[in-house]
N, C-alpha and C positions, 0 to 999 in steps of 0.2 A: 417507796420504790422510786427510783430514779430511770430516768426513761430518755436514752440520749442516741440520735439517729446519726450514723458514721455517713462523713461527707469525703462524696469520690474526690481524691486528687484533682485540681482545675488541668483541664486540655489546653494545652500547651497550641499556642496559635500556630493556625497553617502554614506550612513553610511554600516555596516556589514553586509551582504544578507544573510537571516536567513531565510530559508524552513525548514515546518514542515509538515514530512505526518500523516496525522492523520487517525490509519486504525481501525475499528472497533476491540474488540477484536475478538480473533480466539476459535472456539471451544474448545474443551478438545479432545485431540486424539483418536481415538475409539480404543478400545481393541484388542488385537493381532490376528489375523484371524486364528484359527486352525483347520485344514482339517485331520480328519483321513482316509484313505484309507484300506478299508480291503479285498481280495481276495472273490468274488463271491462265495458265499455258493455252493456246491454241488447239483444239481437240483437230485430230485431221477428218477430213472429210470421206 
């Protein structure tokens, strides 16, 4: 009896590891925030 152990095909060397993130797009920035401040009106007496 002959007793012969089959050998996997060799793995083929890594090739170049290429990650991609893929991010949804982003909004559109929203508009500058502008706060005016003005000095409390004069309450009358």
């Amino acid at each position: 009896i002959k007793v012969r152990f089959l050998q996997p095909p060799p793995i083929p060397p890594p090739g170049p590891l290429i990650i991609k993130e893929v991010r949804p797009p982003q909004p559109p920035a929203p508009p500058p925030l502008r706060i005016r401040q003005q000095a409390p009106a004069p309450r009358p007496l």
